[in-house]
N, C-alpha and C positions, 0 to 999 in steps of 0.2 A: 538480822539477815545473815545466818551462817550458814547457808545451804551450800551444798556442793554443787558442782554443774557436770551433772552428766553428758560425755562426748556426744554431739548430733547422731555417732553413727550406734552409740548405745539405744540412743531415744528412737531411733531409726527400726530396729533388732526388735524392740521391746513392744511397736507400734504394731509389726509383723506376727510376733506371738501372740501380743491379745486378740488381735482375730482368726488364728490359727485353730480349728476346731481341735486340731487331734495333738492341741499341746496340753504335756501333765498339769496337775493343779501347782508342784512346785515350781513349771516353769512360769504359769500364768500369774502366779504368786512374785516372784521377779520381777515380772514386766508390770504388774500393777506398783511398782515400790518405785522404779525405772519413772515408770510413768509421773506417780504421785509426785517424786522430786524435780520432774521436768515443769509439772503444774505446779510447785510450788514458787519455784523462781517465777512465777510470773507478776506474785502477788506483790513485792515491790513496788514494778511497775504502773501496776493499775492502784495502786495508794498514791501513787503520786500525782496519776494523772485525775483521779480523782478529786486531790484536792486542787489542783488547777483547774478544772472543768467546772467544781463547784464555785468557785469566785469568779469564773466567765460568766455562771449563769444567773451569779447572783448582781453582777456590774449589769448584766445586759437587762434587768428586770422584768425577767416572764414569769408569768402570776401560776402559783403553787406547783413548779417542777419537782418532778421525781429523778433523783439521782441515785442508782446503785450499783454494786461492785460484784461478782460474783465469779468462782474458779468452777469452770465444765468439769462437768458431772461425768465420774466412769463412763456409766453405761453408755450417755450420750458420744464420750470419744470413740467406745470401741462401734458403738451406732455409724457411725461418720465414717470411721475408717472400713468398715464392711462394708457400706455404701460407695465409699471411695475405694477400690484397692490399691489403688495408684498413687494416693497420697500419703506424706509420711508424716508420723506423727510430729517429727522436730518441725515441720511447717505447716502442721496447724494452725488458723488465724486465728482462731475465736476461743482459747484455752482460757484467757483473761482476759473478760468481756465486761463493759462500763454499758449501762445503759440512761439514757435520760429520756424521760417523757414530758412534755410539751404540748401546751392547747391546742395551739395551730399547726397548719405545714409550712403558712412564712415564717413560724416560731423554727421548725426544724432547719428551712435553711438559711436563716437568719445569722440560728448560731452555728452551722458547720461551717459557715464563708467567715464567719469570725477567726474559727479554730484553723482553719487551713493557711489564711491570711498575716495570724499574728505571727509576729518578728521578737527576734529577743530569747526569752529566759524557755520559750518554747522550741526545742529544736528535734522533736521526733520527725523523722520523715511519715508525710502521708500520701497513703498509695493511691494515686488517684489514677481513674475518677473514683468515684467509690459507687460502692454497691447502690444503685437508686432504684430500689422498690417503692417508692412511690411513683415516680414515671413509668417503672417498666416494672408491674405487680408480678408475681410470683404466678406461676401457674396454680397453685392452690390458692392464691388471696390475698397472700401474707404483704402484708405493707410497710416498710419501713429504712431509714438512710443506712446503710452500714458504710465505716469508715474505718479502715484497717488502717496500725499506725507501726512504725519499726521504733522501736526504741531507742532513744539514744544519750547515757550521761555518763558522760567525763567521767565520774565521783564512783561510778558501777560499771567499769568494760565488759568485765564478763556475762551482763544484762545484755551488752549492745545487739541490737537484731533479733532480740524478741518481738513476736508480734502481739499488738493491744488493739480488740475489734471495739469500737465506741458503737450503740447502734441506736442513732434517734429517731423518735417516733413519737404520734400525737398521741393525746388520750384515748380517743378513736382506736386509733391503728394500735395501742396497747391493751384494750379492752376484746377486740377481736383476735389476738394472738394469745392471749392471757385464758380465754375462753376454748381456742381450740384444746390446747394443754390438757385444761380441767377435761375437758370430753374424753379426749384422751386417756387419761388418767382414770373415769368412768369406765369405756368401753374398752379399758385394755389394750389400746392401740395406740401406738404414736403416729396420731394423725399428720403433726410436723413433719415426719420423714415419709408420708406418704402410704404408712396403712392406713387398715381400717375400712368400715364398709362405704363404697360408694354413696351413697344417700347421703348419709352425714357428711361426707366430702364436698357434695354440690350444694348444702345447706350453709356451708362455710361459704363457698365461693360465691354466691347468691349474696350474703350479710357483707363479706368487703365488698363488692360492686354496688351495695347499695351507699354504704359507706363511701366510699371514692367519688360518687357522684355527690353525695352529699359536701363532702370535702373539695368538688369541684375538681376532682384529678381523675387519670385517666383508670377505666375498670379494668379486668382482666380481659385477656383476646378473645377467651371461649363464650364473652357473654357479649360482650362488645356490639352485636348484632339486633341485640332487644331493645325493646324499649324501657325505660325505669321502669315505667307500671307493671307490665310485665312483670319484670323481676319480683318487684315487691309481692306480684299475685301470687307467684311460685312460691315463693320463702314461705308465704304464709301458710299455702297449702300442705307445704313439705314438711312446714314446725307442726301442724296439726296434724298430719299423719304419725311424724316422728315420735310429739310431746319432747321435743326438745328442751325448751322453758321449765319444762316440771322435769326433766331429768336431772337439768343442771340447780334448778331451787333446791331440791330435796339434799342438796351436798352439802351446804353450808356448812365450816365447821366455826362452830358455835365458842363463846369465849371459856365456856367451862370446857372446852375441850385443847384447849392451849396452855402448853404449860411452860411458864418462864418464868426467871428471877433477875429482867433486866433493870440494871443502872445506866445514869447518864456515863458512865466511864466507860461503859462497853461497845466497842469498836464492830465486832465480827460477832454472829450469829452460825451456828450450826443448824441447820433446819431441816427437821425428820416430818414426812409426811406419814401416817401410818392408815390405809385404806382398807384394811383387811377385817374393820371390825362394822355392828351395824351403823356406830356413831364413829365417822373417822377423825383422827387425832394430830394435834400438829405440837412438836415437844421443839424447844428453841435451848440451844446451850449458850450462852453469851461468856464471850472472849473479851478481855480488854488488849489493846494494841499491843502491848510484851506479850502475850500470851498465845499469838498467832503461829505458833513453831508447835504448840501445843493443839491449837485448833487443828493442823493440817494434820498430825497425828492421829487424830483422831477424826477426822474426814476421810482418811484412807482405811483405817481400822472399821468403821460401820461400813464402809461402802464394800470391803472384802465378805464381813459377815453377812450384810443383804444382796448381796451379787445373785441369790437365789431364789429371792422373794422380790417378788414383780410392786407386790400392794406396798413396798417401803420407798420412798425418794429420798437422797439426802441429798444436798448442798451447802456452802460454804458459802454467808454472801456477808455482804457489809453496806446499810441503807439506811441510818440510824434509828431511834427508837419502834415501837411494836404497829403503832400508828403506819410508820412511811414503809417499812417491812409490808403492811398486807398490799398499801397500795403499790407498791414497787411489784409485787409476786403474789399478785390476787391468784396464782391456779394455786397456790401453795395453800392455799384457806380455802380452796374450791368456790371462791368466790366472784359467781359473773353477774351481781345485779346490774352495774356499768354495761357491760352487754347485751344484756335483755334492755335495759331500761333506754340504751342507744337507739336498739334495732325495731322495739316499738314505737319510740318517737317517729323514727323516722319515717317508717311505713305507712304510721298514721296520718301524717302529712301531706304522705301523696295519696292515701285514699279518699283526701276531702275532693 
């Protein structure tokens, strides 16, 4: 952990240039470095809180959770802060983000009353209330707890008041956010932020309200008004115009198109998605936990070179072996059979 800590009003400066159109490549070249070392101090944090989250979840025994770690992605900050212009990059919530997935929604807030509650070796402030998208769904769909946390240890001051976004959510609720991605990633849109064509947007919104009902929580406002059947008549009508199912099958990426050399010893993965070709490719670099100074190096080195090429993703995450990686970041393998295979249950259900 020998990072330097760039002053809030440098990370402030640097936040401003990246979404500056009419700044030079050497200045945007700066502020991505500005940047890269703001997001590297996060990853401390979320190491540690990781491995306390992992023996919360493992004392509390909910059956087959997904735990993983991962530092936001360029594009997605300078995405965020275009979207935001008001916000600055040094208050960013979600630059090192923990996510865990869970069966239930008493699973979800089972363990957030846990995390919020416990006393002791645990002392990050958490910001409450927190984000409840599952009570109060997203206008596009999106389901799920986020809990923003300020960091706080003794042992690290210059850590102190970083912020670490935890964000739980069921199986469910990860197989329909996982799925938007992938579409995303198909039709060249980031449907998360709200492109992309209408149609595909109400097909989403349509799959969480049937979801939420099924989960027995509240659907989104815009549909609120129908009846289930309904809904389900819609989706289905819409998947059959769209062929949404066979858009998202035909992506699979296949295990000969994965390339790694992991060991149990390795901590951190680098993970390139590459969609530009007719079989898309997903290459994984594994880091062991000294080697992380090196991984971010090299997280900000592809992400400078692919800043131009739309069909490349990288990320930096940490979910242990290749197995919990796809289920952790199934859009990363373009993988949505979890979501077809959700969204035909359940329709089917209510067609008897």
């Amino acid at each position: 952990m020998a990072h330097d800590v760039p002053s809030r009003e440098k990370v402030k400066k640097a936040g401003k240039v990246l979404i500056n159109t009419d700044a030079t490549p050497e200045e945007f070249e700066q502020a991505m470095a500005v940047m890269s070392q703001w997001r590297s101090l996060h990853s401390y944090p979320i190491n540690t809180f990781q491995a306390m989250l992992r023996s919360k979840v493992k004392r509390l025994g909910f059956k087959s959770p997904i735990v993983a770690q991962r530092l936001k992605r360029a594009p997605s900050i300078v995405r965020k802060l275009t979207r935001f212009p008001t916000m600055s990059l040094s208050r960013m919530q979600d630059i090192g983000g923990i996510r865990i997935v869970l069966p239930t929604v008493s699973d979800v807030y089972r363990l957030h009353n846990d995390i919020v509650k416990s006393k002791g070796r645990f002392e990050h402030e958490a910001l409450l209330p927190p984000y409840d998208y599952i009570q109060l769904p997203k206008t596009d769909g999106y389901r799920s707890l986020h809990q923003v946390f300020k960091y706080k240890n003794p042992n690290m001051p210059k850590l102190d008041g970083l912020f670490i976004e935890l964000q739980i959510r069921t199986k469910l609720q990860h197989s329909w956010a996982t799925a938007v991605e992938t579409l995303g990633l198909v039709e060249k849109s980031s449907f998360k932020t709200g492109e992309g064509a209408e149609e595909f947007k109400h097909f989403f919104k349509l799959a969480s309200a049937l979801f939420a009902h099924h989960e027995k929580q509240p659907i989104i406002e815009e549909l609120a008004n129908k009846s289930i059947d309904e809904l389900a008549d819609e989706l289905i009508t819409l998947e059959q115009e769209l062929q949404i199912y066979a858009k998202l099958k035909g992506l699979l990426v296949t295990a000969k198109h994965i390339e790694t050399s992991s060991s149990k010893s390795d901590e951190y993965h680098l993970m390139e998605l590459d969609t530009s070709k007719d079989s898309p490719a997903v290459s994984l670099i594994p880091f062991t936990k000294s080697q992380l100074d090196v991984a971010e190096s090299l997280y900000k080195m592809r992400e400078i070179a692919t800043q131009h090429t739309p069909n490349i993703e990288v990320v930096l995450i940490a979910a242990g072996n290749l197995k919990d990686i796809k289920k952790a970041y199934p859009n990363y393998f373009l993988d949505t059979q979890d979501f077809i295979k959700n969204l035909k249950n359940i329709c089917h259900k209510l067609s008897k």
